[in-house]
C-alpha positions, 0 to 999 in steps of 0.5 A: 838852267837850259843849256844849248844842245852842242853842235858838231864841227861839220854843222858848225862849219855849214852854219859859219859859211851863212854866217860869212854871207850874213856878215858881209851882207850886212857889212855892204848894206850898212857900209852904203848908208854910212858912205852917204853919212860921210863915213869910212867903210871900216866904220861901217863894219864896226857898226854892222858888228853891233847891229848884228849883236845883241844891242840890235839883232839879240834884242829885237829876235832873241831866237834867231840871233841864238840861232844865227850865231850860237855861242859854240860858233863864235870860237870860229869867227873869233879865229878867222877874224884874227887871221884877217886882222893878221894878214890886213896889219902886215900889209900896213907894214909893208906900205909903211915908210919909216923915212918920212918917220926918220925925218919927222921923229919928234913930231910922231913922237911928241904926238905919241906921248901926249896922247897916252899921258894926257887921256891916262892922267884924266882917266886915272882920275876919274878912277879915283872917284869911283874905284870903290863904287861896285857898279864900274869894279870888282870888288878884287879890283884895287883901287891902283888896279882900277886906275891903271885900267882906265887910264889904259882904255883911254889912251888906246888908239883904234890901230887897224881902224886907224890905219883902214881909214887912212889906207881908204883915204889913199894916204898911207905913204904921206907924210900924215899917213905915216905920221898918224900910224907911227904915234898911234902904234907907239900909243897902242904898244904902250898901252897893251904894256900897261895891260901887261902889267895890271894882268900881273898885278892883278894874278901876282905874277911879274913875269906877265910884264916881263915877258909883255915889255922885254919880249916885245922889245927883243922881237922888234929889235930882232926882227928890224936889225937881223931878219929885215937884212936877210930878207933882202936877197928874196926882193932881188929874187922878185925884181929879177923874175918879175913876179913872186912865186908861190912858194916865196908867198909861203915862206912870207906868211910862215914868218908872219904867222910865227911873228903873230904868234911869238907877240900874241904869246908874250901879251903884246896882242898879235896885230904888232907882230905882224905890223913889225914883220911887214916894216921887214920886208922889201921894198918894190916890186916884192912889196907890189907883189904881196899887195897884189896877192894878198889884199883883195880876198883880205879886206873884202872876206876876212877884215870884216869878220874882225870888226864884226866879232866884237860886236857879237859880244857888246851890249849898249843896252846896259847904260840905261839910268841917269848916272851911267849916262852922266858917267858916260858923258864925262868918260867921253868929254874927258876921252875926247879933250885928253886924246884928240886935244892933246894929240892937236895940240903937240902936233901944232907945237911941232910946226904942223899946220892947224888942219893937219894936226887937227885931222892927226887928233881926230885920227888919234882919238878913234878908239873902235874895237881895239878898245873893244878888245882891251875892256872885254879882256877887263870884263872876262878877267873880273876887272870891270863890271858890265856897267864900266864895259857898257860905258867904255864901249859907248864912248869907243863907238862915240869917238869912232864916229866922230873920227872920219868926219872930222878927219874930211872937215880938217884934211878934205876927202879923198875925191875932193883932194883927187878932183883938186889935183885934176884942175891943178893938172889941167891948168898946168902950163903946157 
């Protein structure tokens, strides 16, 4: 077998900058044909990943996508999309306001657990059936293995994407902006727990559970109820220069590189640590100041190397008989009624009106490439077989696209919702 010629660190370095142009090339491009479809620019990242992939680009020129994106290379863009992930989900945190949460607890809650219990039974079931059959598992997988795992996969929420998607809509301090992240947080922090314990299941190991739960416990308790109070004095420092000074700028991204480390470290996935660093940091003018500083070159250079990654690594061309196909329809019926359904459903049990838990499901029910993340951790580890991973990121792709749309249909778009404020203004007494 022909192996590639290694390349040194100064080539890999000038191929990465071609790449960065290439992706976010193709990023813009894509992003402007999915606008006119009703689509988030986020999703459109996604897309352009798999585009750039072998499911489009591997498939169609082999050579120039060996050549574009050798694999020596993707160690790179894998650790510069996670530096982009890291600082994009901090800034949630700090645009997070957990008063509206305080004062809807229930609602966010409930939400929450229907929407990891319903997609888990459903998914679990499914497992059942075909545990056994050695197109979807590994013959190392047990059959309680292979139940945890699917019913985790399907009770994952998109948290990035979901939280791009409401930040492009302008809703992130809003009642349902707050709401939709909060349950989806809870929901994904659940589920990388149930990870947690495959993984020890699967390398007879407890403490990999352990460590995921507890410590994952302890860092956020610590980090709310010790650093959150600290941290206090520096946003009257800001108030009082008027302005943050670089190296208060650096202080905050070393606490933040060390919360995503600690979280990645115990199994919990590095996007919660630094969502929990940013609920810690002050309000006012220090929050404005690291919008300010740290946004623009994070959501237009770095996000779109994340979303773009785990394209690289995705082939849909491996559902391609009439069962998988069948398999997937079933996956994603069941996905989509056990997530989005049950998600509407508690939210409408709670006192929420018909179209803001509607949108709250749709929301929900995204998976994008936290999916994506989950299943290729399945595949390297030798839980799943390529046929399941084909499958899953199907119906993530398929449940992705589905999310903005109906989100519009249910709660309006962002320039319909702006325009309609302008007539209320302008008819406005006085």
């Amino acid at each position: 077998m022909n192996h590639p010629p290694a390349m040194s660190a100064f080539a890999l370095s000038m191929l990465f900058f071609l790449q960065l142009a290439v992706i976010l090339g193709v990023c813009r491009l894509t992003g402007l044909v999915f606008k006119h479809l009703g689509q988030s620019q986020v999703v459109s990242e996604m897309v352009a990943g798999m585009l750039l992939g072998p499911s489009l680009l591997g498939w169609l020129s082999p050579e120039l996508s060996s050549q574009l994106f050798p694999p020596q290379s993707k160690a790179i863009i894998f650790t510069v999309s996670q530096v982009g992930l890291v600082l994009y989900m901090f800034l949630i945190g700090v645009e997070f306001d957990a008063s509206l949460i305080r004062r809807r607890l229930r609602t966010a809650a409930s939400v929450s657990v229907a929407g990891i219990a319903v997609p888990f039974v459903m998914g679990g079931g499914i497992a059942l059936i075909i545990a056994r059959d050695p197109l979807f598992f590994s013959e190392h997988t047990s059959v309680a293995q292979a139940v945890l795992f699917t019913g985790a996969s399907m009770s994952i929420t998109a948290f990035p994407m979901l939280a791009r998607i409401i930040f492009e809509q302008g809703l992130s301090k809003t009642p349902l902006g707050t709401l939709a992240l909060a349950a989806g947080s809870i929901d994904d922090a659940a589920a990388w727990c149930v990870l947690a314990v495959i993984l020890a299941s699967f390398q007879s190991d407890v403490m990999i559970a352990i460590h995921a739960i507890a410590g994952g416990a302890g860092f956020a308790l610590l980090t709310l109820l010790v650093i959150k109070p600290l941290l206090l004095s520096l946003g009257r420092r800001v108030e009082q220069a008027g302005r943050m000074s670089q190296e208060m700028l650096v202080f905050v991204l070393m606490l933040l590189m060390v919360g995503a480390w600690f979280t990645d470290r115990i199994g919990i996935y590095s996007v919660f640590g630094a969502f929990i660093v940013g609920i810690a940091m002050p309000r006012g003018l220090f929050a404005v100041e690291l919008q300010r500083m740290i946004q623009p070159l994070t959501t237009t250079l770095l996000l779109p190397v994340f979303f773009v990654y785990s394209g690289l690594n995705t082939k849909l061309g491996l559902v391609n008989t009439p069962y998988l196909w069948l398999m997937t329809l079933v996956i994603l019926t069941a996905s989509t009624l056990g997530k989005g359904g049950a998600c509407y459903l508690a939210a409408r049990l709670n006192g929420e009106p018909h179209r803001q838990a509607l949108a709250v499901g749709a929301l929900m029910n995204a998976r994008g490439l936290m999916e994506l993340i989950i299943l290729n951790i399945g595949l390297e580890r030798g839980l799943i077989q390529p046929g399941m991973f084909a499958i899953m990121v199907t119906m993530a792709v398929t449940t992705t696209l589905a999310a903005t749309p109906i989100f519009e249909r249910a709660h309006g778009s962002k320039a319909s919702r702006e325009e309609a404020e302008a007539r209320t203004i302008a008819q406005a007494p006085g």
